[in-house]
C-alpha positions as CSV (number, residue, x, y, z in Angstrom):
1,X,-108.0,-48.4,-8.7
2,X,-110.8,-46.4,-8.0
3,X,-111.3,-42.9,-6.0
4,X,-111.5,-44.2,-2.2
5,X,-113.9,-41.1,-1.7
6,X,-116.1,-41.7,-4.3
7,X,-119.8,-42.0,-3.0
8,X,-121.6,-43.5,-5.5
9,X,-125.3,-45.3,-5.3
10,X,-123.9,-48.2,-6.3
11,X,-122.5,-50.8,-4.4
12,X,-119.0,-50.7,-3.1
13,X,-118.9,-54.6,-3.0
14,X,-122.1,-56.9,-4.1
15,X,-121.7,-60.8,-3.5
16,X,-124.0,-63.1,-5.7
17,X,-124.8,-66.2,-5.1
18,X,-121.7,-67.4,-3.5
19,X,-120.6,-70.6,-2.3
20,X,-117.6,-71.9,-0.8
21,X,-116.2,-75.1,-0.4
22,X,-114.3,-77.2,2.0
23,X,-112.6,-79.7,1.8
24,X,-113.1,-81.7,-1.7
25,X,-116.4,-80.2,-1.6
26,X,-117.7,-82.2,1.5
27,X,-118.1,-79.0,4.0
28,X,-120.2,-76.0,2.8
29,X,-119.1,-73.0,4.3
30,X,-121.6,-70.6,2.1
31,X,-124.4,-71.7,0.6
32,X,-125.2,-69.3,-2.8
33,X,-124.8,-66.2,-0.5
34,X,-125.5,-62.7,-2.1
35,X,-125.3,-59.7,-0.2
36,X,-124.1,-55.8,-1.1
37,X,-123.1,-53.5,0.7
38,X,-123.4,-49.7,0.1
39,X,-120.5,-47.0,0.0
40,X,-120.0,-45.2,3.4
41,X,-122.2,-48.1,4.9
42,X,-121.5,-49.8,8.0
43,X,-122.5,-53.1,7.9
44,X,-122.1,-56.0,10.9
45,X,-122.4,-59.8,9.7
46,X,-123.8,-61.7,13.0
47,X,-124.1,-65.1,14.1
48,X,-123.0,-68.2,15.5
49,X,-119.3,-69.8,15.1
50,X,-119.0,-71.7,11.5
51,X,-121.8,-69.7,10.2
52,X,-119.3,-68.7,7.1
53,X,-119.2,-65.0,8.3
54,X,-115.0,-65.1,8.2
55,X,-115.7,-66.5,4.8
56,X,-117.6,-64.3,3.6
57,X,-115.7,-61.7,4.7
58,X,-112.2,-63.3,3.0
59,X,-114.3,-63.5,-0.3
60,X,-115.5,-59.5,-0.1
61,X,-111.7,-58.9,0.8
62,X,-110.3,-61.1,-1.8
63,X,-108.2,-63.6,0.3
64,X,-110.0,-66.5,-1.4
65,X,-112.1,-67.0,-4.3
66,X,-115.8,-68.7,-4.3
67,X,-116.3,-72.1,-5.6
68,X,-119.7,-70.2,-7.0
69,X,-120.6,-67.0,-7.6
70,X,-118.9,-64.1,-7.4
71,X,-117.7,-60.8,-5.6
72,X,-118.1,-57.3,-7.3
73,X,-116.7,-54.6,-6.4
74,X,-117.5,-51.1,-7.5
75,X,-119.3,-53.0,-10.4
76,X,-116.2,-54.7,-11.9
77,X,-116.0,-59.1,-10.5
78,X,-112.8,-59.4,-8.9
79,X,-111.5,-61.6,-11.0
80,X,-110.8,-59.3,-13.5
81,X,-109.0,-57.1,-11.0
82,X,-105.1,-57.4,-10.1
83,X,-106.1,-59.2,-6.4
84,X,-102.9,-57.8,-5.0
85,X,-103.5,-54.6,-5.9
86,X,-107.2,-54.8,-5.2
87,X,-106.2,-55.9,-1.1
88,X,-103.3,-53.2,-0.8
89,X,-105.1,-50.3,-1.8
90,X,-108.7,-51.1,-1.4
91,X,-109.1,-53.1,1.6
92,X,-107.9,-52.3,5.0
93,X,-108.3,-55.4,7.1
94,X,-109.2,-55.7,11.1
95,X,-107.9,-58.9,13.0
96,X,-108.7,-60.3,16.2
97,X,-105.4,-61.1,17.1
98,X,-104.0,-58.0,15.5
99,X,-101.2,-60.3,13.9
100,X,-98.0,-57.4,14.7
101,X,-94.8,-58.2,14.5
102,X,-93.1,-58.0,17.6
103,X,-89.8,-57.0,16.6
104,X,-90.9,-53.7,15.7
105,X,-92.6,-50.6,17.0
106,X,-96.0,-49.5,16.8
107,X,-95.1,-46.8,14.7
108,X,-92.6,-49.2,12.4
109,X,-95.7,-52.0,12.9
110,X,-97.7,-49.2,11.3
111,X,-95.5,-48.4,8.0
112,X,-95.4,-52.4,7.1
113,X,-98.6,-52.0,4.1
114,X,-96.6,-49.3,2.9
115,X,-93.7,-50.9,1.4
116,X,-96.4,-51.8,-1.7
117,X,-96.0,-48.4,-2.5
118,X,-94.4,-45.8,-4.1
119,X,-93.9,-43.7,-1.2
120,X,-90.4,-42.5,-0.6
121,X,-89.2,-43.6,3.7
122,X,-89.9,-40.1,4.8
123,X,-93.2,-40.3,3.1
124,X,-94.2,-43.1,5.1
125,X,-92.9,-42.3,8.5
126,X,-94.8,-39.2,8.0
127,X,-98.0,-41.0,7.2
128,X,-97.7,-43.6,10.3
129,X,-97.0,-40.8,12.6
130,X,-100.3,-39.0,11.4
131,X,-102.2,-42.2,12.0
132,X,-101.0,-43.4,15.4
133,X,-101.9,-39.8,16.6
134,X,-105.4,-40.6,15.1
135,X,-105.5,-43.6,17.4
136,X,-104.6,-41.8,19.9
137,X,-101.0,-44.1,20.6
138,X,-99.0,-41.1,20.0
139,X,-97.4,-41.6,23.4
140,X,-96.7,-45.5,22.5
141,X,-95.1,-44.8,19.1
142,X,-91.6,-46.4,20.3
143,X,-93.1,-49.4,22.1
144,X,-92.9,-52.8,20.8
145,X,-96.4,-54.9,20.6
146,X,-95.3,-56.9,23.8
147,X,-95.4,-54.2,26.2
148,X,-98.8,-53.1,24.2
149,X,-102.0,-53.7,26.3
150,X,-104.4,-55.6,24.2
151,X,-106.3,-52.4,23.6
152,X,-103.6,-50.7,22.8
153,X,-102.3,-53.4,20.5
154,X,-105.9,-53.4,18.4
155,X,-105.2,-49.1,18.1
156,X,-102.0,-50.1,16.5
157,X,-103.5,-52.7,14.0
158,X,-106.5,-50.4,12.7
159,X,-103.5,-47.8,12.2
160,X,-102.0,-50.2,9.8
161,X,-105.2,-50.9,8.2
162,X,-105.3,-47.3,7.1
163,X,-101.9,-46.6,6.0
164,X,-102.5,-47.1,2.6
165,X,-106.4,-45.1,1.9
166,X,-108.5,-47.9,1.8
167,X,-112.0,-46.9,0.9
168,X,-113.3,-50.9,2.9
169,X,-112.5,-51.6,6.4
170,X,-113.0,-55.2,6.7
171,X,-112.8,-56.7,10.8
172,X,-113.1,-59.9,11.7
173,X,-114.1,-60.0,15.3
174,X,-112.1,-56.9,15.9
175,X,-112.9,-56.9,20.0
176,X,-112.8,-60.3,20.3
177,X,-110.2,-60.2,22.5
178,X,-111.0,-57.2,24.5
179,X,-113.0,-56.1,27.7
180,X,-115.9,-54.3,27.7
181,X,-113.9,-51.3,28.0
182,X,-111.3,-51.9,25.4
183,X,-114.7,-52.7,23.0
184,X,-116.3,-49.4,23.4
185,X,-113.3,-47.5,22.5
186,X,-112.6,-49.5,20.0
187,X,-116.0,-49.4,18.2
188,X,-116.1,-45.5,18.6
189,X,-113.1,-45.3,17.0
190,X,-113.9,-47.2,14.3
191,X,-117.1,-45.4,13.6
192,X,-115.2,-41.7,14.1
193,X,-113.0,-43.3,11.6
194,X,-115.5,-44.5,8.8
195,X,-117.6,-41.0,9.3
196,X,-114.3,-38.9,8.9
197,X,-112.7,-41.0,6.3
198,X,-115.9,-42.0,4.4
199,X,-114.9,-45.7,4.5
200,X,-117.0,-48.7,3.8
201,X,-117.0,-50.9,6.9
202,X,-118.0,-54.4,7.5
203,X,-117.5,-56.4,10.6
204,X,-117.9,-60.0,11.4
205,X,-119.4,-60.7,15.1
206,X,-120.8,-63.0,17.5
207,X,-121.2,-59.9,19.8
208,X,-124.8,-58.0,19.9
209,X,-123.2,-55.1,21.3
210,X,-120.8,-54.7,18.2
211,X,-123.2,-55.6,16.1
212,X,-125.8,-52.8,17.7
213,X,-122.8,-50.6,16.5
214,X,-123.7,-50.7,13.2
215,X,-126.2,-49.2,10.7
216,X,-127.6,-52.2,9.3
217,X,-127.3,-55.7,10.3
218,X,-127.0,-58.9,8.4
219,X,-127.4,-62.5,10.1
220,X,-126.2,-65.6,9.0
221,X,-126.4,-69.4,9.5
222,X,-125.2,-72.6,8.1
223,X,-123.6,-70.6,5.4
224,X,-126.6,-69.0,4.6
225,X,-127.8,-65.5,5.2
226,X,-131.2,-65.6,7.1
227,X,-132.1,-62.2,8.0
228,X,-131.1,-58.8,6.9
């Protein structure tokens, strides 16, 4: 794959003219969307709930193809790329509800991408311990997700996100569930996080705070984008 640093003018990912749909083609959930989005950009996808945003977001991330149209990324369509390969080392992805298993620790929690590597165990516990003292959960490494705060829990998934280098952050409603507090930690840490790491991030929102966050802002409706 390529250089997660590499800062090119080019677009990191470019959707054209995509459409997606659902079921037997009755339900449009993106209506010939194109968009790109620059490297080292921070981009925030706004608007109301069954907009397509989350769809749009599982095309750029490859967790489902287009009916039309097609996703780029660095250039190359992604159908020509290995798709598994393409999500474990290109695309770290955000949830809303974090989706950590709750048999193990943060710091195990953190380590699970991993295992699609070559990395040796020692290798890997190394790298989650660097990254849960990036999120600042040092002090949590041993606790499970229930006895997590919800805040805490979110720390713990964008840790996870990162363990393998991605050079795209991809977050779907990433302080959904979280208070105002909880948000504005979490946003600065994701922005500390793409200016330090020179990642790519896009965020789907129904929040304008979270999407005042961002550098540029892209709004959608009835699976179409309508302002940018």
């Amino acid at each position: 794959m390529s250089d997660p640093h590499d800062h090119t003018d080019a677009p990191v990912l470019r959707g054209e003219r995509l459409s997606k749909l659902y079921p037997d083609g009755e339900v449009a959930a993106l209506r010939g969307v194109s968009l790109q989005v620059a490297a080292g950009e921070s981009v925030a996808v706004v608007g109301p709930s069954g907009c397509g945003k989350t769809t749009l977001l599982h095309l750029l991330g490859g967790l489902d193809r287009p009916t039309e149209g097609e996703v780029f990324f660095r250039g190359t369509p992604l159908a020509k790329l290995d798709g598994d390969q393409y999500r474990a080392r290109e695309i770290g992805f955000v949830f809303q509800s974090f989706h950590l298993l709750t048999t193990l620790s943060a710091v195990e929690n953190i380590q699970i991408p991993m295992f699609e590597t070559p990395w040796t165990p020692r290798e890997r516990a190394s790298r989650a311990e660097e990254l849960i003292k990036q999120v600042g959960m040092a002090h949590r490494r041993n606790h499970r997700p229930t006895r997590l705060s919800v805040g805490e829990r979110q720390r713990i998934a964008i840790a996870r996100a990162l363990a393998n280098e991605p050079s795209v952050l991809l977050a779907d409603e990433p302080t959904g569930n979280l208070d105002s507090r909880n948000q504005d930690e979490i946003l600065r840490l994701l922005e500390d996080l793409r200016r330090s790491r020179g990642l790519t991030l896009v965020t789907v929102t129904h929040s304008a705070e979270v999407a005042a966050a961002a550098g540029r802002v892209v709004r959608m409706r009835d699976g179409l984008v309508v302002e940018t």
